[in-house]
C-alpha positions as CSV (number, residue, x, y, z in Angstrom):
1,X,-41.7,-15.6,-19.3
2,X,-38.2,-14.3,-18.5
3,X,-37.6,-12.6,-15.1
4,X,-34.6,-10.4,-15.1
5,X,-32.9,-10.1,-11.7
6,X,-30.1,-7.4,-10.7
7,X,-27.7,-8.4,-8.6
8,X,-26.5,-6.1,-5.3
9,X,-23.4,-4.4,-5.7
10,X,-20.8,-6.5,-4.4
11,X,-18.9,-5.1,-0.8
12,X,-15.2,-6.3,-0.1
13,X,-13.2,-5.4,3.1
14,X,-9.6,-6.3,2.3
15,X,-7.3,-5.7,5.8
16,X,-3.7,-5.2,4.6
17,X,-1.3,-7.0,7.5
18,X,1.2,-4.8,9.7
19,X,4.2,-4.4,7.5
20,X,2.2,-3.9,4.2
21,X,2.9,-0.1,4.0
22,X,5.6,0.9,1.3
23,X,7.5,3.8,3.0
24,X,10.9,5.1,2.9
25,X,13.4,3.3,4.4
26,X,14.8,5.4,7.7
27,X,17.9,3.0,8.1
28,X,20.7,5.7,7.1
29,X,23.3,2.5,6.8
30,X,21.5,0.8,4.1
31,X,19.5,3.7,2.7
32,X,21.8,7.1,1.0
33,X,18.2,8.7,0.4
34,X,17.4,8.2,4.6
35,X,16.9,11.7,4.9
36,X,15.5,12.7,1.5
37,X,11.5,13.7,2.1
38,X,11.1,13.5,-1.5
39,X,11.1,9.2,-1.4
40,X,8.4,9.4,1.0
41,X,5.5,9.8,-1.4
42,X,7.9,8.2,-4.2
43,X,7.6,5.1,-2.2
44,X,3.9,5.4,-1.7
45,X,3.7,5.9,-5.3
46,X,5.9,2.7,-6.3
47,X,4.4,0.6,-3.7
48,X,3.6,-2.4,-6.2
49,X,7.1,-3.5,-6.0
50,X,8.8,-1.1,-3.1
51,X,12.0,-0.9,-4.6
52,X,14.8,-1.3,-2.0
53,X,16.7,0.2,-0.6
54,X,15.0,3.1,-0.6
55,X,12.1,1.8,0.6
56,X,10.7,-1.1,2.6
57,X,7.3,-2.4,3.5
58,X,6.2,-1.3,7.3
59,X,4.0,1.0,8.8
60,X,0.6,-0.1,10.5
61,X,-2.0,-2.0,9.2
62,X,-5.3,-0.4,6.9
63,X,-8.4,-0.9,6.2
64,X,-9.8,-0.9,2.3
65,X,-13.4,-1.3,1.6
66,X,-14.9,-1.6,-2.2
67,X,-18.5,-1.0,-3.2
């Protein structure tokens, strides 16, 4: 006789450390597009690799839980 058993979903907290945010780059001297709202949510968006200098990693750090 085969007993078939389902396993519980799997749960995964993953806390990202301070500095792991992707955001524009306020530093006028390095960064043309300092003032351009636009590369806000374009860094956001390109956060894999957070091309510089328009953007750098900071911010605070978040929490991300899975199910």
């Amino acid at each position: 006789m085969t007993t078939s058993r389902s396993l519980p979903p799997t749960t995964s907290t993953t806390t990202l450390p301070r500095g792991s945010v992707c955001m524009r780059n306020p530093d006028c001297v390095a960064n043309a597009w300092c003032k351009d709202d636009a590369y806000i949510s374009w860094c956001q968006t390109n956060s894999a690799n957070c091309p510089a200098p328009q953007c750098i990693f900071g911010g605070t750090p978040t929490t991300t839980t899975t199910t």
